[in-house]
NUROBA-997968 format. One record per residue: residue number from 1; x, y, z negated of N, C-alpha, C in turn. Coordinates in steps of 0.05 Angstrom, whole numbers. Atoms other than C-alpha are relative to their C-alpha. Example, Ala and Ser with C-alpha at 12.3 -4.5 7.8 and 13.67 -1.06 7.14 Angstrom:
residues 2
> 1|18|-24|0|246|-90|-156|18|24|0
> 2|-16|-24|1|273|-21|-143|-15|22|-14
//
This chain:
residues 323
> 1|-24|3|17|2187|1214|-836|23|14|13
> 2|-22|-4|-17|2239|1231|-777|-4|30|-7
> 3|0|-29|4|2207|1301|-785|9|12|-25
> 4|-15|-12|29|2218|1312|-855|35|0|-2
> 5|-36|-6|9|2294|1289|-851|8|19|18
> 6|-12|-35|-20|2302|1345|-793|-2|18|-11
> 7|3|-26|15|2278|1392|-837|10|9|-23
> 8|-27|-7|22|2314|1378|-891|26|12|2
> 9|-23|-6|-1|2375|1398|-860|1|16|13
> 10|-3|-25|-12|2355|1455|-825|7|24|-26
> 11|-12|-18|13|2386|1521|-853|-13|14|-15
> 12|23|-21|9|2352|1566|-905|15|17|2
> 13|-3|-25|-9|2354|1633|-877|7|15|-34
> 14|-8|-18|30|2349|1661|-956|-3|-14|-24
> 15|-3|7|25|2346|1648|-1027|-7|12|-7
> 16|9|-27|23|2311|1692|-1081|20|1|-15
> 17|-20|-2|24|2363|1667|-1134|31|3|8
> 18|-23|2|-19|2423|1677|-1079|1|40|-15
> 19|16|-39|2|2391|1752|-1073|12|14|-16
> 20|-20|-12|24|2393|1769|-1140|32|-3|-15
> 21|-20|13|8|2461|1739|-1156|19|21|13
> 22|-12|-16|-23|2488|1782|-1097|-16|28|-7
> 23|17|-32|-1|2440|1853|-1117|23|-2|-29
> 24|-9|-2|22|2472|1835|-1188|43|3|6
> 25|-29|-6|-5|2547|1831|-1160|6|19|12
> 26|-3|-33|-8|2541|1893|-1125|-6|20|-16
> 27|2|-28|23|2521|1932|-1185|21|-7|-17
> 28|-23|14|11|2580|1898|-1219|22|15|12
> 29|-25|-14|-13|2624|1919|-1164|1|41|-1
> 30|8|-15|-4|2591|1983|-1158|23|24|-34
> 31|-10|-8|34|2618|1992|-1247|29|-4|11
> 32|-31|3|-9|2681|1973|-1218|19|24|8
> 33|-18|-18|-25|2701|2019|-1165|-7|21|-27
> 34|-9|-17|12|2680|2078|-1217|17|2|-24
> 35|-24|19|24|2724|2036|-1288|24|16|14
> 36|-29|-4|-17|2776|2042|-1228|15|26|-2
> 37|-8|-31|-3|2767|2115|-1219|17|7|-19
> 38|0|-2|31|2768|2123|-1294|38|-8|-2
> 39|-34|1|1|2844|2093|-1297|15|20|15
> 40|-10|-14|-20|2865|2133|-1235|7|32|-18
> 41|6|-31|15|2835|2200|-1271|16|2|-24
> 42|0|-6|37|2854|2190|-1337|32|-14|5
> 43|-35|10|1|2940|2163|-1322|-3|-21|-10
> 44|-7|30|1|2929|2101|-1342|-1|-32|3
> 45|-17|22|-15|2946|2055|-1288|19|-11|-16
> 46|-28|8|10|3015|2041|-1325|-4|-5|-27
> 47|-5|1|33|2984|2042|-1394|7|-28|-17
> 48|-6|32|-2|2992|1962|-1390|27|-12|25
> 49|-19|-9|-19|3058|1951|-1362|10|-36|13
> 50|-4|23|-14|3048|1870|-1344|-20|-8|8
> 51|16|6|-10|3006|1835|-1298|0|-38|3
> 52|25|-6|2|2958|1791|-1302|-2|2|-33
> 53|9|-13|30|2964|1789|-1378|6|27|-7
> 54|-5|-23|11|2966|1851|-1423|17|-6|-20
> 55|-21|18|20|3023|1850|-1463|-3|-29|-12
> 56|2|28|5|3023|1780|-1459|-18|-15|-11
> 57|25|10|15|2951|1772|-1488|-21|8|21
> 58|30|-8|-20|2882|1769|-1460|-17|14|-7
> 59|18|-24|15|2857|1815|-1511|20|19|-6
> 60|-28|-23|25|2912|1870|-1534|-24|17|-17
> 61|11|-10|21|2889|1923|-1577|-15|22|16
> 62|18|-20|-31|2834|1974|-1533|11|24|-8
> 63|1|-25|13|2868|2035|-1546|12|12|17
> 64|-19|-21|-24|2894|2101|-1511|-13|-16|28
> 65|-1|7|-29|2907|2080|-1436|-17|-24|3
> 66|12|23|4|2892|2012|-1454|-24|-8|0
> 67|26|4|-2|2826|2017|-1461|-13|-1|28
> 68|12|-2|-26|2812|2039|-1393|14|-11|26
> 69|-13|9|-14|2862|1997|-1357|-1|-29|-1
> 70|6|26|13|2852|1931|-1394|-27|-10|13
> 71|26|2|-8|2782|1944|-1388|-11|1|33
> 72|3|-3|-28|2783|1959|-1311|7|-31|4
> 73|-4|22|-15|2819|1888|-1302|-13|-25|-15
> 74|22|16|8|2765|1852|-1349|-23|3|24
> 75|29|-8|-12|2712|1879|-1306|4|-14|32
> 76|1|9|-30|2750|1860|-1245|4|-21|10
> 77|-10|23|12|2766|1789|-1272|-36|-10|4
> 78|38|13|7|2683|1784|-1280|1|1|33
> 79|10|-2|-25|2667|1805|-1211|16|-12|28
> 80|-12|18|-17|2722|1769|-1177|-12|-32|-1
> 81|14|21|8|2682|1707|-1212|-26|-3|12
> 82|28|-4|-9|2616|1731|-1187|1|-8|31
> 83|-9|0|-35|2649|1735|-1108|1|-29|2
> 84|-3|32|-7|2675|1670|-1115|-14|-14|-1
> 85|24|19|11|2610|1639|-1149|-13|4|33
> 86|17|9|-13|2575|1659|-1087|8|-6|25
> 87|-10|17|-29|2623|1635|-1034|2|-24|-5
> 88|16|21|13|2610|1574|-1065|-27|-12|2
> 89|35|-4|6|2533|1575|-1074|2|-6|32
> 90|7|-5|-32|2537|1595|-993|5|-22|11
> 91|-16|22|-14|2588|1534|-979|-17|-23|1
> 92|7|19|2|2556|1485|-1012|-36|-5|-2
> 93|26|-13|1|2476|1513|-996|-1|-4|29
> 94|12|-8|-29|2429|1517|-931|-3|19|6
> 95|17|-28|2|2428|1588|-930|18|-7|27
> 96|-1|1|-24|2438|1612|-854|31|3|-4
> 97|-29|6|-6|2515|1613|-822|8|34|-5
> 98|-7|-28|-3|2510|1691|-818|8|8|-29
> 99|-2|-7|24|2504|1698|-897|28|-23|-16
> 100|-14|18|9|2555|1638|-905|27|11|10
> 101|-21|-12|-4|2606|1673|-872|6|24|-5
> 102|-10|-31|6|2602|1745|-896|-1|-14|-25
> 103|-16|10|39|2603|1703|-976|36|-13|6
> 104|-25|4|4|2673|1681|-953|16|20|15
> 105|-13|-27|-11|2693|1741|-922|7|15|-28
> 106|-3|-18|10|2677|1778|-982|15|-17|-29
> 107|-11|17|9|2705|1719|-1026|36|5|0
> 108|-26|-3|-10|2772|1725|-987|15|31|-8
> 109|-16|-25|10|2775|1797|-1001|4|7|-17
> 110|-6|-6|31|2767|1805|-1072|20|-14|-4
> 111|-18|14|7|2825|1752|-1072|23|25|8
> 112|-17|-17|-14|2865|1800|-1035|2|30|-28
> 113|7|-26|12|2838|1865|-1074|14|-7|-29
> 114|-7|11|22|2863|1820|-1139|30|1|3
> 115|-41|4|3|2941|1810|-1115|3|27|8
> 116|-6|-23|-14|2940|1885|-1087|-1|19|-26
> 117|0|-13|23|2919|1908|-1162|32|-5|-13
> 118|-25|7|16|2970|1863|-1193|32|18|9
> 119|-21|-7|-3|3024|1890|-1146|6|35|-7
> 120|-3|-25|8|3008|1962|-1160|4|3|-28
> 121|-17|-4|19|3023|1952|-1232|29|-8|2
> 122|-32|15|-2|3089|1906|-1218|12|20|13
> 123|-18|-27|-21|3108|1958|-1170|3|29|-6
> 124|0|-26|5|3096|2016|-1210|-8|19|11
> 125|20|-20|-10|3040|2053|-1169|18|7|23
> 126|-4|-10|-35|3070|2051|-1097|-21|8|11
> 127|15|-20|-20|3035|2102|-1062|-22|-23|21
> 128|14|15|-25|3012|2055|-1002|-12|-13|-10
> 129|16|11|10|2991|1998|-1045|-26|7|-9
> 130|22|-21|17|2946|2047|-1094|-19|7|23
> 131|20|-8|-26|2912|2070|-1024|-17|-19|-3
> 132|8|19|-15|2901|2008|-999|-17|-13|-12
> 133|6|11|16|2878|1977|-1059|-32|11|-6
> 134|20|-14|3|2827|2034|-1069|-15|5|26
> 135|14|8|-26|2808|2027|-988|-20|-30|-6
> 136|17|36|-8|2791|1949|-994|-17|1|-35
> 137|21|6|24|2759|1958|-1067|-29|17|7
> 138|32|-15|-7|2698|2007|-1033|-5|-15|23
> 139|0|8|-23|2700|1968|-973|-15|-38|-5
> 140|19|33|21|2681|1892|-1023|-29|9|-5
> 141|28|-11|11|2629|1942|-1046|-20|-2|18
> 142|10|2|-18|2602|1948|-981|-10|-17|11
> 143|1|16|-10|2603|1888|-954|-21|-22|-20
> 144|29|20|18|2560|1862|-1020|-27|9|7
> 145|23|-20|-2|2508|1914|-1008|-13|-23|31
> 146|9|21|-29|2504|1876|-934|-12|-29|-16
> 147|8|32|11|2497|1811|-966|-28|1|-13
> 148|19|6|18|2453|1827|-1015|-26|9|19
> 149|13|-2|-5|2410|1854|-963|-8|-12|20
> 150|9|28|-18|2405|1801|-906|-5|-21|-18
> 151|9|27|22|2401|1750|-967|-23|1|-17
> 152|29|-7|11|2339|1782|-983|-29|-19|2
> 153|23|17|0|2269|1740|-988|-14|16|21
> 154|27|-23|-9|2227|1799|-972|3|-6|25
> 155|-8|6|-20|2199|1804|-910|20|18|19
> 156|-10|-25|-15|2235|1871|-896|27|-10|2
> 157|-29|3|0|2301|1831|-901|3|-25|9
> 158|4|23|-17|2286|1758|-866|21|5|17
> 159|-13|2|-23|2333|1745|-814|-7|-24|13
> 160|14|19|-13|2306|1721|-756|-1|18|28
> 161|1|-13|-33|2305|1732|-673|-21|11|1
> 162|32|-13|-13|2258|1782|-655|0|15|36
> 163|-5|-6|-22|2287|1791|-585|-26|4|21
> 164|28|4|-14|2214|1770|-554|7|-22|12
> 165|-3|21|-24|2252|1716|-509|-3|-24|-18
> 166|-15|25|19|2247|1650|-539|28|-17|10
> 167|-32|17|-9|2315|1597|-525|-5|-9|27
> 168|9|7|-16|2275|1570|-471|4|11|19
> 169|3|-12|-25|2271|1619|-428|29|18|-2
> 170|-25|2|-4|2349|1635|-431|5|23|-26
> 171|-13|-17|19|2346|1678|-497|14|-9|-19
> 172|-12|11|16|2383|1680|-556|0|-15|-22
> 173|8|21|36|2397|1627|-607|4|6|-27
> 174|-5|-9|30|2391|1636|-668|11|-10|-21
> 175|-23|17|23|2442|1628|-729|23|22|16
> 176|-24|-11|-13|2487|1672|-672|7|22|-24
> 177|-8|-20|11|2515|1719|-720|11|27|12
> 178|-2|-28|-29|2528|1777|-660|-21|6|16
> 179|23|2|-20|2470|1758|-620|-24|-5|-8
> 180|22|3|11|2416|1734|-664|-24|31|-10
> 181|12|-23|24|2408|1798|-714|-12|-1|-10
> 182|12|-7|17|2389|1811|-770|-34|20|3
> 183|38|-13|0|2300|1834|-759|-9|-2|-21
> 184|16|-6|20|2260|1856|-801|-32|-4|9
> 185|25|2|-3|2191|1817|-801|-27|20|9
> 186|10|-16|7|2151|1880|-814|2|28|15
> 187|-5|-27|-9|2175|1926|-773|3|-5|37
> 188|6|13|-35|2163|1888|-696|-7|21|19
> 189|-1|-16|-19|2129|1942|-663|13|25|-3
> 190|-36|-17|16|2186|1997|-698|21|-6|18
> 191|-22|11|-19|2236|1954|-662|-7|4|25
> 192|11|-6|-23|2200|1963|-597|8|20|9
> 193|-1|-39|-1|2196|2037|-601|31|-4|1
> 194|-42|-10|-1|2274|2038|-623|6|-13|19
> 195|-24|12|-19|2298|1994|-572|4|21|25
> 196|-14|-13|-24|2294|2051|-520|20|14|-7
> 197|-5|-8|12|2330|2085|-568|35|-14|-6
> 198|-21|18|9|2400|2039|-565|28|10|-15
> 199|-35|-26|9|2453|2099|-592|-10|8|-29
> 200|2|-11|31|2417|2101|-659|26|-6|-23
> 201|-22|18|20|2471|2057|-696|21|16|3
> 202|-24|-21|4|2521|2105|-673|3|25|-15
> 203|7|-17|19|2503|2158|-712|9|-6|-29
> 204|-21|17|27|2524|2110|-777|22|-7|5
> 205|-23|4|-9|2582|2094|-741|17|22|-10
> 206|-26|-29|6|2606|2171|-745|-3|-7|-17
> 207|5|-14|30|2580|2180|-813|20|-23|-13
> 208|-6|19|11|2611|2113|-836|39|3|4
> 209|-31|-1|-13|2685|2132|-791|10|18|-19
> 210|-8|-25|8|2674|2201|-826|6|-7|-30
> 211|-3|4|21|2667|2174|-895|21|-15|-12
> 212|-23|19|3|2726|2129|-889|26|13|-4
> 213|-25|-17|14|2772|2176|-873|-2|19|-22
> 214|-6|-19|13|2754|2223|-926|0|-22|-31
> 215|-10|14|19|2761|2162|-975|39|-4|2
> 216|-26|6|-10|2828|2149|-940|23|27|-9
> 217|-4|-34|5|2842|2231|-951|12|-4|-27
> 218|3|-4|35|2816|2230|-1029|18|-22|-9
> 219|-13|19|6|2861|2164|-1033|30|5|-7
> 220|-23|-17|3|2929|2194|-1018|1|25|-22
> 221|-4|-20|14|2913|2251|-1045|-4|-1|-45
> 222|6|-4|34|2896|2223|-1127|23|-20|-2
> 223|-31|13|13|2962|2170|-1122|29|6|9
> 224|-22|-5|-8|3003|2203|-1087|12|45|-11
> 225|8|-35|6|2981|2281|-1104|5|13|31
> 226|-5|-13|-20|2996|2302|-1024|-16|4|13
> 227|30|2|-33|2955|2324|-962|-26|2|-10
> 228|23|3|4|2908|2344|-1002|-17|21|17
> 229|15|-6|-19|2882|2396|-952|-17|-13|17
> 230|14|22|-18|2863|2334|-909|-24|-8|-7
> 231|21|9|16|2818|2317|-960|-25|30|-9
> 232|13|-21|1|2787|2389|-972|-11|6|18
> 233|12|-17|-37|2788|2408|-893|-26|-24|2
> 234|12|32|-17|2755|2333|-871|-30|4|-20
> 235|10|-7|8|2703|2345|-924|-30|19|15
> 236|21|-17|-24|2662|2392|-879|-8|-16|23
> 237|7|19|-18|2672|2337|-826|-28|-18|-16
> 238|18|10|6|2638|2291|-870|-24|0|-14
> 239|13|-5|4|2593|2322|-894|-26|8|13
> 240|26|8|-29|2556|2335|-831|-5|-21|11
> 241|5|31|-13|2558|2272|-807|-21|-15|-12
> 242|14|15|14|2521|2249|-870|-29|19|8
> 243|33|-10|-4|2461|2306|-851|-3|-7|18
> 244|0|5|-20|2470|2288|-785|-24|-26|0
> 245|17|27|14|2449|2215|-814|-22|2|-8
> 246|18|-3|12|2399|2242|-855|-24|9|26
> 247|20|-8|-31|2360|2274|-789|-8|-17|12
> 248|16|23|-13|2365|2221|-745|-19|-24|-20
> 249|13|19|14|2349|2177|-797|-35|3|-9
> 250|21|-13|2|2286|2220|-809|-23|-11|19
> 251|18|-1|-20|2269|2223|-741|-6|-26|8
> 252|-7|29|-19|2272|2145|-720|-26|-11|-24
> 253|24|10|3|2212|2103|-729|8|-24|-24
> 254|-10|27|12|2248|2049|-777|0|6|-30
> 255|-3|-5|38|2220|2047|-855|24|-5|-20
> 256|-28|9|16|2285|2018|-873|17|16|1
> 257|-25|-24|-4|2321|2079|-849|-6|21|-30
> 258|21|-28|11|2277|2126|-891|17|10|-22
> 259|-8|-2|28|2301|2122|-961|29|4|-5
> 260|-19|-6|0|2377|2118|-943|7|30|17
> 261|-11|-23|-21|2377|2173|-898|-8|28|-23
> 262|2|-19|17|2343|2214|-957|19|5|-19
> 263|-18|-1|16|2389|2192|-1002|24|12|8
> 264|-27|-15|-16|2455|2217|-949|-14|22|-9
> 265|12|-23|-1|2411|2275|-945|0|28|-22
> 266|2|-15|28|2406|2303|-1018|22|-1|-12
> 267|-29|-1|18|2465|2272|-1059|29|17|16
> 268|-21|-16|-15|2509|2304|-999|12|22|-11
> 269|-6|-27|13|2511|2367|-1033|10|-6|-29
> 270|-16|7|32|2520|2337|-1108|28|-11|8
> 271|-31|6|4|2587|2305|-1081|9|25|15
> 272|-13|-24|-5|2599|2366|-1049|12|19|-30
> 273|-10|-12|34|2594|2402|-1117|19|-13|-17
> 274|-13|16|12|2626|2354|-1154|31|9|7
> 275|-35|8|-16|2690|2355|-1104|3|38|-15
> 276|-4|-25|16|2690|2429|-1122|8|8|-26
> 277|-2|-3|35|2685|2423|-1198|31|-11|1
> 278|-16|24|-2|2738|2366|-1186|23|20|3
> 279|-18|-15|-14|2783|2413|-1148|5|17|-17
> 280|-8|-17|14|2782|2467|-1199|6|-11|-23
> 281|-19|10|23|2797|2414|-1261|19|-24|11
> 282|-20|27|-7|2844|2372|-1219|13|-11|-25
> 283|-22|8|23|2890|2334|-1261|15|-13|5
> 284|-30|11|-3|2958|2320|-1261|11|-27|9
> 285|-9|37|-3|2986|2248|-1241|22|-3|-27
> 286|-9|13|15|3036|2253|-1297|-3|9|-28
> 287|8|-1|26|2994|2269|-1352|-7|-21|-15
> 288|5|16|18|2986|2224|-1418|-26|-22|0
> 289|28|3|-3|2931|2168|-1413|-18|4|-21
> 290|30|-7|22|2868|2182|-1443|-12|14|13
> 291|15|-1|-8|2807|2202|-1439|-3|38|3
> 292|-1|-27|2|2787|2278|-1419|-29|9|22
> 293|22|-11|-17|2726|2318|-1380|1|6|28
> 294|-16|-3|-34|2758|2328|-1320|6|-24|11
> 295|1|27|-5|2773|2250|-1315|-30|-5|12
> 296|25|9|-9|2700|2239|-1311|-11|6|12
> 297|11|-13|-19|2682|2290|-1266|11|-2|20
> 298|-9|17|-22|2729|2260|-1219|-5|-19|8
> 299|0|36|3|2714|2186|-1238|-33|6|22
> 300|16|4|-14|2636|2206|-1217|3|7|25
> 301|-1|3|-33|2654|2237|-1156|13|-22|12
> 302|-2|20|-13|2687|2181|-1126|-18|-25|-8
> 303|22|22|-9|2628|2135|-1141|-12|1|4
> 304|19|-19|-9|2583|2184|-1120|2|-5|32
> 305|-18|8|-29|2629|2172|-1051|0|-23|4
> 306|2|26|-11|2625|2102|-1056|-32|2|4
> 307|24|4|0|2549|2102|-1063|-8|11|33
> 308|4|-18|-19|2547|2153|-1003|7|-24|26
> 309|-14|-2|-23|2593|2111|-962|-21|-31|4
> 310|25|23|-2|2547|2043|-976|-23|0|10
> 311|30|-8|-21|2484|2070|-955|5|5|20
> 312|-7|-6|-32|2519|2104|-894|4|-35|22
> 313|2|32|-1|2540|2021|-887|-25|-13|8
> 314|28|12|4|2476|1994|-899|-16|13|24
> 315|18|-19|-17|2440|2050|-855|12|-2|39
> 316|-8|-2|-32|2482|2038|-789|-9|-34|0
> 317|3|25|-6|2476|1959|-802|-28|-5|7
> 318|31|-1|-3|2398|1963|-802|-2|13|27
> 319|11|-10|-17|2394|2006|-749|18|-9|32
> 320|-13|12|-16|2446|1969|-707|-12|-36|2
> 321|21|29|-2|2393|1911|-712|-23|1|33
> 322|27|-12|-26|2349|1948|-660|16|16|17
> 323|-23|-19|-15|2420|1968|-615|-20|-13|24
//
């Protein structure tokens, strides 16, 4: 009997219905960040000129600007609900301490990412805010992608010590969220091999530093219109960084690398193109809102860039499992 109530209150490492809840709020967020673009591209940020209602209703009329500005803070009204549902779920759940604290991390930030929207309408598209806003909204993205993938069932996503030491013999405990790490069942003698290997994770590090600033770049440069050289030059930076990624990721014994490193690998060049196309239909900051072809070929490249910069995410965290 004593044993059963111990075990009852030991921690569950995962959830299946956590999982999906979290795979499903990252494709949520994922519609987000490009909606976002979509206002950015298309002028109408301002096309709703109060916050949090729309002219003083929770439905106005979807039209012009409205449509894609309204509609961006419906979408972001859902997925701020979804964050919070699962810092919740985590709080009041056995799932492990590591997954209980990145759901209120990422909880905390969509609260944030929510008053940083509001103030960039009240404020009338201050430059810094608009950045910042568009920094920490790819950056929620990210941080679900993590979740959703340590909160995984499978065995390729278990978290669990695979150090070799057990506690006994002075290793580490587990639940440490620094020291534990995130292992992958399936991949034991992989980890082996990589561990002589401890500078792999750095490699996502650049790619992840590189992709930041050239979000940070493309940021300034679509609310503010300046420096956009920074964002053209840097471009070449990050763009090697991500083959860079794609190589090592090749070369390294870890099936979990495989598929992201292909993916850096290939789409690299479509947001390359893209930024190109982009560059030759720029569009104005104080043109009319609505909808246009050049909007959208902007809107995908920057979620083309989020996608890029998530896997780069994802791809150093995995491989900074076996540092």
């Amino acid at each position: 009997m004593s044993e059963i109530s111990s075990a009852s209150l030991t921690p569950s490492p995962v959830s299946p219905s956590f999982h999906l809840f979290a795979v499903l709020t990252s494709v949520c967020a994922f519609i987000l960040v490009f909606v976002g673009a979509l206002v950015t591209s298309t002028g109408s940020a301002l096309a709703v000129p109060d916050w949090p209602l729309s002219f003083g209703k929770f439905f106005p009329p979807m039209t012009g600007g409205v449509l894609f500005e309204h509609g961006h803070r419906m979408i972001a009204g859902s997925v701020a609900l979804m964050t919070w549902a699962l810092g919740l779920w985590a709080y009041f759940s056995r799932l492990s301490k590591p997954v209980r604290l990145l759901s209120y991390l990422i909880a905390s930030a969509i609260l944030l990412q929510a008053i940083l929207g509001g103030l960039t309408v009240l404020l009338l598209l201050p430059p810094s805010i608009a950045v910042f806003h568009a920094l920490l909204g790819q950056t929620v993205f990210c941080l679900l992608l993590i979740l959703a993938d340590v909160s995984s069932p499978s065995s390729k996503s278990k978290i669990e010590v695979t150090t070799g030491v057990t506690p006994a013999q002075g290793g580490v405990q587990s639940g440490n969220f620094l020291d534990s790490g995130f292992r992958r069942n399936d991949e034991s003698e992989q980890l082996q091999i990589e561990s002589s290997k401890p500078g792999l994770w750095k490699y996502g590090a650049v790619a992840v530093t590189a992709l930041y600033l050239q979000l940070l770049f493309g940021a300034i440069l679509r609310h503010s219109g300046k420096y956009g050289f920074l964002h053209y030059a840097w471009s070449i930076g990050a763009s090697i960084s991500l083959i860079t990624l794609f190589i090592a990721g090749l070369r390294s014994k870890i099936k979990s690398l495989k598929g992201l490193s292909i993916f850096a690998g290939i789409f690299v060049f479509f947001q390359v193109a893209l930024g190109l196309l982009a560059y030759m239909r720029r569009i104005s900051l104080d043109m009319q809102p609505g909808y246009n072809p050049g909007a959208l070929l902007t809107s995908i490249h920057v979620a083309l860039g989020a996608l890029l910069l998530g896997s780069s995410v994802l791809w150093t965290f995995r491989a900074w499992q076996v540092r």
